[in-house]
C-alpha positions in Angstrom: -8.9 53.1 13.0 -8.7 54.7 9.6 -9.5 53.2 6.4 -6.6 53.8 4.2 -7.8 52.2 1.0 -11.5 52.2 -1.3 -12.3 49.1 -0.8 -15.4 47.6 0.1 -15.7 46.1 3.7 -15.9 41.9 3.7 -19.9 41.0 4.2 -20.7 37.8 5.5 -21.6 36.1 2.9 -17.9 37.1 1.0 -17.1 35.2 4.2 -19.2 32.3 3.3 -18.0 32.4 -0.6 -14.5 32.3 0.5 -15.2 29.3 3.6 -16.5 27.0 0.6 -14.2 27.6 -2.1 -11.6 26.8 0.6 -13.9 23.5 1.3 -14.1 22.4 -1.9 -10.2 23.2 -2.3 -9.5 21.1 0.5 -11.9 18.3 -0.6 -10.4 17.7 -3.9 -6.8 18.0 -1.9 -8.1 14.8 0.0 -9.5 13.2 -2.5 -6.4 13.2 -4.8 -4.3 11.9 -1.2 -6.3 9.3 -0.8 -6.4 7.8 -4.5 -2.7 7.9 -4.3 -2.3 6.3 -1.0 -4.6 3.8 -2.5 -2.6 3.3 -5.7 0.5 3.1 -3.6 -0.7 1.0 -1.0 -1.8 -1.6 -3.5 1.4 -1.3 -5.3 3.0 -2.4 -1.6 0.5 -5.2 -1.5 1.8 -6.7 -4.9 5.4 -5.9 -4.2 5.0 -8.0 -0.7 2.8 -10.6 -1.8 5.9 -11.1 -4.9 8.7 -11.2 -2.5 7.1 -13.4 0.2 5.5 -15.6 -3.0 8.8 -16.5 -4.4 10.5 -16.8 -0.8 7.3 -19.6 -0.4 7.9 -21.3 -3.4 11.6 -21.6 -3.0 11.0 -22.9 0.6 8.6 -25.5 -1.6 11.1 -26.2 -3.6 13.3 -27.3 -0.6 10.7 -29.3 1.2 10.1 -31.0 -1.9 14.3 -31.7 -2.7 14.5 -32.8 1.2 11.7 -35.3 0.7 12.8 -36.6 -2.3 16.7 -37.1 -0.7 15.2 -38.6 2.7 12.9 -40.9 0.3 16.7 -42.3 -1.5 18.2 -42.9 2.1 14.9 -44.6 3.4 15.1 -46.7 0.3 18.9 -47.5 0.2 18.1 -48.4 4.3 15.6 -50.9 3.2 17.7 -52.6 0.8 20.8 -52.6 3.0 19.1 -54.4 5.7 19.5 -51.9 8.5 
């Protein structure tokens, strides 16, 4: 094989330069992905907790309208004499 260009051939430790640049690319790649999943998964974790927090305050809100219709008809039962 013919070299075809002047420059100098890769040495091992251009090798090893180049490996942990790459690592520390990578590693601030991951770092970044995983504060965003975090921020995003936490944003999910509010938007559920809202949606099933009102849903269980207006089933509340029922119970507490049914209880307060069956207590009239338990009363007006009493008074009737039935």
């Amino acid at each position: 094989m013919k070299k075809t260009d002047d420059a100098a051939p890769v040495t091992r430790g251009d090798l090893e330069n180049l490996w942990k640049r790459i690592a520390k690319h990578v590693s601030c790649e991951v770092h970044d992905l995983r504060l965003h999943y975090d921020i995003v998964s936490e944003n999910m974790l509010q938007d559920f907790n809202g949606a099933f927090g009102d849903r269980l305050s207006q089933n509340a809100d029922e119970i507490q309208g049914v209880k307060a219709r069956v207590g009239a008809i338990e009363r007006r039962l009493r008074f009737s004499g039935r």
